[in-house]
N, C-alpha and C positions, 0 to 999 in steps of 0.2 A: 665475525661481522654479521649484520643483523641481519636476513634479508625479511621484505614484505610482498605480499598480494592480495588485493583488494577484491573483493567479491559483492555483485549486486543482487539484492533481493530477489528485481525482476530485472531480468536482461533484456536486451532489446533497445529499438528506437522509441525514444519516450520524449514529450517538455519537460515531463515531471523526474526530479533526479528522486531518488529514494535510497534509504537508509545503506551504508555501504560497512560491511563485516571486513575488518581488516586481521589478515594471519602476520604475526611476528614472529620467526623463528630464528634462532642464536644457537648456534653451536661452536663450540672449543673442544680439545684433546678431553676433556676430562669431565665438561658438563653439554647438556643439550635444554634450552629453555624455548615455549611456545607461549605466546599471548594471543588472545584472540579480544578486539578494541570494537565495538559495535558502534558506529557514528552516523550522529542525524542530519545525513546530505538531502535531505526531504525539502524541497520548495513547494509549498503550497498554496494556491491562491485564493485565500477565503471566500473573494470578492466574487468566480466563477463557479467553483463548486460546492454545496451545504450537504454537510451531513451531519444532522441532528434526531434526537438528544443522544449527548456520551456521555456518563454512561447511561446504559438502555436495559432494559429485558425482554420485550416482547415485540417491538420493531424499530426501523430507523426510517426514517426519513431520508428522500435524494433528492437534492434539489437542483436539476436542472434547467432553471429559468434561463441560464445564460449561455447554455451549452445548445446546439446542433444534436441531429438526430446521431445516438451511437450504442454502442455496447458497455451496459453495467454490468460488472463484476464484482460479486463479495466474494472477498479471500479470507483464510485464515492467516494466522503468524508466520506458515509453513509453505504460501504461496499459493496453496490449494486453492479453485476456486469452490467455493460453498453454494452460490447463486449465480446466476448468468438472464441477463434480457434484452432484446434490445428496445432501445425508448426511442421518439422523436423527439423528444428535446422540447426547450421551453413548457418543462411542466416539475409538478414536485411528484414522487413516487414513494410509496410505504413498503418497504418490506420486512413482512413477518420474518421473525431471528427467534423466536421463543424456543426452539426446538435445536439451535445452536447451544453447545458449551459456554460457558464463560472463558474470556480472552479478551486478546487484544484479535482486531481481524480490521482489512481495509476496502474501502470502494475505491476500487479503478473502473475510471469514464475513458472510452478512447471514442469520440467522436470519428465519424464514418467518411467524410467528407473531407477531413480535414488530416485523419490519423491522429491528431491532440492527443495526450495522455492526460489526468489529472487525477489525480491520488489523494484520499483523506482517512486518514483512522478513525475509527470508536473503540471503545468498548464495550464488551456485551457485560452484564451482569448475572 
């Protein structure tokens, strides 16, 4: 019988759901079988947080016009954060990535005021 458990990217209290690694494991007398299902539980709300161009090379853009004062974070794939600042909000911010790898890597906004989460991908080139 099969069992599963689900695993989050980033744990924690968040609005934003994000991408969830699911383990399937199956075992009988005679064989044992693991799948591992990576599914995109990502809600994102374009309308609040901009992060442009993707792909990039040399920096991205954070557009918090619509956001409160809070804490940006670039992560990598791996959850690491890469960059850390915190902003007041109602502004757009560049930050240099030239010096970053190529990947996939995310900005997490968790406004200060509020605790909000809001999560968007790029990629670097």
């Amino acid at each position: 019988m099969p069992s599963s458990r689900s695993y989050h990217a980033f744990p924690g209290k968040s609005s934003a759901r994000v991408p969830t690694l699911k383990l399937v494991e199956q075992s009988t007398s005679k064989t044992s079988r693991s799948e591992a299902h990576l599914g995109d539980d990502t809600e994102v709300n374009n309308n609040t947080l901009g992060v442009y161009p993707s792909p990039t090379k040399d920096y991205v853009n954070i557009d918090l016009r619509s956001i409160q004062k809070s804490t940006v974070d670039i992560l990598d794939n791996q959850g690491k954060i890469v960059r850390s600042e915190k902003m007041n909000g109602n502004e757009v911010k560049s930050f240099k990535i030239h010096d970053l790898g190529a990947g996939v890597y995310f900005v997490k906004v968790t406004e200060l005021t509020t605790g909000k989460t809001y999560l968007q991908k790029f990629i670097k080139n």
